[in-house]
C-alpha positions as CSV (number, residue, x, y, z in Angstrom):
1,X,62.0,54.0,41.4
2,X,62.4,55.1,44.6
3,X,64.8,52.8,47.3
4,X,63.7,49.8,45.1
5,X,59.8,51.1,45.0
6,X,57.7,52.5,42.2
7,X,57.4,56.3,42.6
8,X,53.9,56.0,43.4
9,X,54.2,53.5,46.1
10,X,56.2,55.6,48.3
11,X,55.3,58.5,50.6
12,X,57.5,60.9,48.1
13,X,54.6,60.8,46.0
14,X,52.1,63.7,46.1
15,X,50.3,63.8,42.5
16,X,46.9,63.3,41.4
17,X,47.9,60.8,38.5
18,X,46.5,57.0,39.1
19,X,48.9,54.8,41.5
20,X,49.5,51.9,38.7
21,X,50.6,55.6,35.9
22,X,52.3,57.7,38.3
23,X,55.6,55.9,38.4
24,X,56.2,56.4,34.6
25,X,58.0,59.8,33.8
26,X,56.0,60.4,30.6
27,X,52.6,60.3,32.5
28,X,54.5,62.6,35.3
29,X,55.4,65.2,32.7
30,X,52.2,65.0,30.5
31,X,50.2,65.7,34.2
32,X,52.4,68.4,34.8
33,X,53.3,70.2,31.5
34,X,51.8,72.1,28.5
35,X,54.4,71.0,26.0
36,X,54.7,67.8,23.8
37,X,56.1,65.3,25.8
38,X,58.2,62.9,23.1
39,X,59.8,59.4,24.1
40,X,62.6,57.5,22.3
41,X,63.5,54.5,24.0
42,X,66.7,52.6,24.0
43,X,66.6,50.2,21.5
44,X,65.0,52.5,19.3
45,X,68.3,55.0,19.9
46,X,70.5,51.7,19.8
47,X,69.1,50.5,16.2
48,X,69.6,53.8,14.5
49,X,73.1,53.7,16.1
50,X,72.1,56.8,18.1
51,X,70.8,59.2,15.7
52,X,68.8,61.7,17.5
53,X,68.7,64.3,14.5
54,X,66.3,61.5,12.2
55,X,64.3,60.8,15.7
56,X,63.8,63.8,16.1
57,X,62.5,64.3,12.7
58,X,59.5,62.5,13.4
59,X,57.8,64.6,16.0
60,X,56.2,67.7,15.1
61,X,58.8,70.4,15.1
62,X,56.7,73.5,14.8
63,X,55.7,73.0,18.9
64,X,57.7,73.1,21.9
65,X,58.5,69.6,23.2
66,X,60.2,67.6,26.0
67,X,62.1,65.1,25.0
68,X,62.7,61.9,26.9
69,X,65.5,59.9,26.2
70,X,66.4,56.1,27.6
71,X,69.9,56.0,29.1
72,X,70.9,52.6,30.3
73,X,74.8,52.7,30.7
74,X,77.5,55.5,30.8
75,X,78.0,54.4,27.2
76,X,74.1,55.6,26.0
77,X,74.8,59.1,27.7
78,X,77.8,59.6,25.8
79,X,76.5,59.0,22.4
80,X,73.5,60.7,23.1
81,X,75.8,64.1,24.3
82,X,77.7,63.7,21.0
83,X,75.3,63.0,18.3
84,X,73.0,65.6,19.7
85,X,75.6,68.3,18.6
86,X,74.0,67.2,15.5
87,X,70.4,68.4,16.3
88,X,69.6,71.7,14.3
89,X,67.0,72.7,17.1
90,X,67.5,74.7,20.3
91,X,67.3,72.5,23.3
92,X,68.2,72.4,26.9
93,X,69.7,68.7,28.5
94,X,68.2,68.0,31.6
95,X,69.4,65.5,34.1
96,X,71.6,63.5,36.0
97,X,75.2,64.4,37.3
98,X,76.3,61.8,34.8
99,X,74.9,63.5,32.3
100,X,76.3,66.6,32.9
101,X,79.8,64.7,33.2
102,X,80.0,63.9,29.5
103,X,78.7,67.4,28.5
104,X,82.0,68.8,30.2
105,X,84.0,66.1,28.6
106,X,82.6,66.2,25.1
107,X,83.4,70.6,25.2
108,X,87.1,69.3,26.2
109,X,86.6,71.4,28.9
110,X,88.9,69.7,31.5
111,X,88.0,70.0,35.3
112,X,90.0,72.7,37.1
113,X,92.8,71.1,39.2
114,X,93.0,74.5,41.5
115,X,92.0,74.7,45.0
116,X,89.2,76.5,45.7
117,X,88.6,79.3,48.6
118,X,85.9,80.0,50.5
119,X,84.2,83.1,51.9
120,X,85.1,81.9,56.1
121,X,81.7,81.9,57.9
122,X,81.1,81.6,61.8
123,X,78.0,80.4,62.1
124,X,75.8,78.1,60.4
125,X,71.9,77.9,60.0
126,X,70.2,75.1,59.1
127,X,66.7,75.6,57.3
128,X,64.8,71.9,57.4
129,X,61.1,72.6,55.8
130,X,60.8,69.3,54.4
131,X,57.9,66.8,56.2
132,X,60.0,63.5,54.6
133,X,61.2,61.0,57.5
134,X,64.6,61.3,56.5
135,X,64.8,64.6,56.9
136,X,63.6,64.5,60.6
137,X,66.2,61.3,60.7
138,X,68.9,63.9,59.8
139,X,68.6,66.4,62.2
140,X,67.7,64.6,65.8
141,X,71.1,63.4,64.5
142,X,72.5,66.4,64.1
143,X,71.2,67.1,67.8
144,X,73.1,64.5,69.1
145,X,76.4,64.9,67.9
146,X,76.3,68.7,68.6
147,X,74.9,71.4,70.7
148,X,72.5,73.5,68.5
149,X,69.5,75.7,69.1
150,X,66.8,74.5,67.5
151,X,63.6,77.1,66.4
152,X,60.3,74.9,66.4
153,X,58.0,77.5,63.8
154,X,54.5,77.3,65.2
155,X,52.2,76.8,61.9
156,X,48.9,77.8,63.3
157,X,50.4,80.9,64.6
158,X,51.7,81.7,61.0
159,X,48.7,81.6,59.5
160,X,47.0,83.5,62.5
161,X,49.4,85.9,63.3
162,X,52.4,86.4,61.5
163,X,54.0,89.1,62.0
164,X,53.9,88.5,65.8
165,X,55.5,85.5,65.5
166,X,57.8,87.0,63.6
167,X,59.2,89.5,65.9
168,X,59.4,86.8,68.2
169,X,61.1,84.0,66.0
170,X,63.6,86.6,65.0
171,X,64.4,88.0,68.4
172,X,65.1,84.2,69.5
173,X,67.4,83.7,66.4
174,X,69.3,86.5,67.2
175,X,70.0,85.9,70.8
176,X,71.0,82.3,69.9
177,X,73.6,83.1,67.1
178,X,75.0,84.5,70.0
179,X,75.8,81.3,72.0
180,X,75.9,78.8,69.2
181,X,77.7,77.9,66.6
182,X,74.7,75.7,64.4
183,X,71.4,76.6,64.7
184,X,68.3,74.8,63.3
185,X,65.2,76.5,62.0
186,X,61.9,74.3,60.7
187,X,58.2,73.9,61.2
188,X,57.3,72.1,64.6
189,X,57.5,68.3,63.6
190,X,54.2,67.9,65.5
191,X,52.7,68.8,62.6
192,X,53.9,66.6,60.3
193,X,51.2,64.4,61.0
194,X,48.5,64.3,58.2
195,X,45.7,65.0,60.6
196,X,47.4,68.1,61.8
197,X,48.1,69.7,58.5
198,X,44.3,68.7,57.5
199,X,42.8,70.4,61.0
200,X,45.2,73.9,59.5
201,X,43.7,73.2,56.3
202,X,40.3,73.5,57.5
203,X,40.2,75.9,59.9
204,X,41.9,78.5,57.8
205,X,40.0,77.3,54.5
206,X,43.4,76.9,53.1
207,X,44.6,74.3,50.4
208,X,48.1,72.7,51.1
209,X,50.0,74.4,48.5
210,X,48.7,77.9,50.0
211,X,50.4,76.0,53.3
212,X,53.3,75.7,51.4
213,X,53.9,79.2,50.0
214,X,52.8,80.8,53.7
215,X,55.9,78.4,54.9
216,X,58.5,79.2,52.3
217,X,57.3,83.2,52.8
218,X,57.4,83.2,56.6
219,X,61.1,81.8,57.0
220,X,62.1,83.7,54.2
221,X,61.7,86.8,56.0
222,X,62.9,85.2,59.3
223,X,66.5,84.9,57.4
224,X,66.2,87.8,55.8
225,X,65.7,89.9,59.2
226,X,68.4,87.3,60.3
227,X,70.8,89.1,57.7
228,X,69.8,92.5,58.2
229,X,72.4,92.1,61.5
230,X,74.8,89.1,60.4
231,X,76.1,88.5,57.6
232,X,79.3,86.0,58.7
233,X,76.8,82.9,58.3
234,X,76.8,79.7,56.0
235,X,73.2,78.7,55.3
236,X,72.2,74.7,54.7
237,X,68.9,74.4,53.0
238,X,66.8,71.4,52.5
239,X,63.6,71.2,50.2
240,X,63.1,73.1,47.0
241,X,60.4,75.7,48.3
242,X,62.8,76.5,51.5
243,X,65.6,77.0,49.0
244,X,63.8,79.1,46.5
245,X,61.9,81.0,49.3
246,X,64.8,82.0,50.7
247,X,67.0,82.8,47.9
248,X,64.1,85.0,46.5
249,X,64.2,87.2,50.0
250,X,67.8,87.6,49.7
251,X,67.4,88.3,46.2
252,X,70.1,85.5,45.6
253,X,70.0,85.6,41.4
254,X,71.9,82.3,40.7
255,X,74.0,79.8,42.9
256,X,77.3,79.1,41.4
257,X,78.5,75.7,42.4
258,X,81.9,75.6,44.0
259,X,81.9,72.0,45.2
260,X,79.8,68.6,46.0
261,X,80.4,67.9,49.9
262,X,78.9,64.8,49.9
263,X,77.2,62.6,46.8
264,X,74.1,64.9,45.6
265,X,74.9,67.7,48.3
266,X,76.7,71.1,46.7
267,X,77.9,73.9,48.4
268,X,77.8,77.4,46.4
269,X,78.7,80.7,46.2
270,X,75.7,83.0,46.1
271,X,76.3,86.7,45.6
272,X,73.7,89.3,46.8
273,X,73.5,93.1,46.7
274,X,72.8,94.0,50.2
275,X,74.2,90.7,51.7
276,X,78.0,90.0,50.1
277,X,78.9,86.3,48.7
278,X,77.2,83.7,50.7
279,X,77.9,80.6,51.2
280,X,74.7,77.8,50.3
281,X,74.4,74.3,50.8
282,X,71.5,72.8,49.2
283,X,70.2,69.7,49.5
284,X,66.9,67.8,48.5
285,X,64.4,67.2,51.3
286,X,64.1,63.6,51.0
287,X,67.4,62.9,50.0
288,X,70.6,61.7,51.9
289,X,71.7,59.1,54.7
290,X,70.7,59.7,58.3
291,X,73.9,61.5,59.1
292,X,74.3,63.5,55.7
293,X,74.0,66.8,57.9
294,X,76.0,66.2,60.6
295,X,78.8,64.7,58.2
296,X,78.5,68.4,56.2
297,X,79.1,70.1,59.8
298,X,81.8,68.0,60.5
299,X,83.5,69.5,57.4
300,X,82.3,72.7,57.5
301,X,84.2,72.7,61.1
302,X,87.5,71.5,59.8
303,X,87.1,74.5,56.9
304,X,87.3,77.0,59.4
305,X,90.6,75.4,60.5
306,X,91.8,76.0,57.0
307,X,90.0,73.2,55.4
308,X,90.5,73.2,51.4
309,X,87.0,70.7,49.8
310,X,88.7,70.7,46.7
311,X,92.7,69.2,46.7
């Protein structure tokens, strides 16, 4: 469900699976994956008082499988977590924050009570890639609450002359970190529209996930000529390609989470080889309130005054 709306019914949708199946995470996962995908549904994990090693039992072992297990309450993830120390298999959990708050609790691991430091950052740049509303929403607030230089990536010239635009893009970046203090870097929003991205997609005989890579690649490279000269910046990025594009040109390895700024949003420490620790927000493209960004300026502000996130 998706703001009260099946999956399928809602432009985050972008499968190939029938409208009336594509809401149902089994169908999702069967569409998308190899693997034996496996359900156990509540009352089945209810009436056998939770017992995921003889559930378990019943699939055929001998392949690799996902798993999907019905959670209803705070209650069901915590018996699942604790009988599943049971479970003789190697498995990975995947899932919510919730989930991953009983995990802790179950190791007795108890949550550090120490304040945390941060690596002190001048500047921040904001990477937007993401086409969902919300995301657009987000940053025209942004640029009224604050003065920011905005970078509008022209997508036809990507995909007709890159490195061109390149030189350019990164000669405007680096003029601006100058002057401001936030900066925002994403595709011109003129070509959100679908009729846009299909008149690209034809002229260039390209598919839209070729679209996607040549955007994740592109400003990649636009913040990694970014950090050949600074280094002293935070970076907020928002959509999964963006992140991983990114984090791939700065050879970022793994992101080790220092804090959530706001519900769903967490900042962490990244540490590079040519770049030092940086500092990463992360936050999913359609995800968030209208002023999610502009409330994680706000407190990235007030850090540079000494602000502690964790107290």
């Amino acid at each position: 469900m998706v703001e009260n709306s099946p999956l399928a019914f809602t432009d985050y949708y972008e499968g190939d699976i029938k409208q009336e199946d594509a809401s149902y995470i089994p169908n999702i996962l069967k569409n998308q994956s190899k693997n034996n995908i496996e359900l156990i549904k509540i009352e089945d994990l209810r009436k056998s008082n939770f017992n995921l090693k003889l559930l378990i039992s019943n699939f055929d072992n001998k392949k690799k499988q996902i798993i999907i297990l019905d959670a209803v309450t705070e209650a069901d993830l915590k018996e699942i977590v604790l009988n599943s120390q049971e479970i003789k298999y190697k498995f990975l959990f995947a899932g919510s924050a919730g989930l991953a708050n009983h995990i802790n609790l179950i190791n007795n691991k108890k949550l550090s009570n120490k304040k945390v430091g941060f690596k002190k950052a001048e500047k921040l740049v904001i990477v937007a890639a993401s086409r969902r509303n919300i995301t657009n929403l987000q940053i025209e607030d942004v640029k009224t609450k604050f003065d920011v230089f905005e970078l509008k990536i022209n997508l036809d010239k990507i995909l007709n002359n890159s490195s061109l635009l390149l030189k350019k893009d990164s000669n405007n970046i680096k003029n601006a970190i100058e002057t401001y203090d936030e900066l925002i870097i994403r595709p011109d929003p003129i070509f959100n529209s679908q009729d846009k991205i299909n008149k690209l997609l034809t002229d260039y005989s390209i598919d839209f996930r070729d679209l996607q890579i040549e955007i994740k690649n592109y400003i990649g490279e636009l913040i990694k000529n970014l950090f050949k000269d600074y280094s002293n910046i935070d970076l907020f990025l928002t959509g999964g390609d963006t992140a991983a594009g990114i984090c791939k040109k700065l050879e970022v390895k793994n992101l080790n989470i220092i804090d959530e700024l706001l519900t769903g949003i967490p900042l962490s420490l990244a540490k590079t080889v040519n770049y030092g620790d940086l500092n990463i927000i992360t936050k999913a493209g359609g995800f968030g309130t209208e002023d999610s960004i502009s409330e994680i300026i706000y407190k990235l502000r007030d850090r540079k005054k000494g602000y502690v996130i964790n107290e």
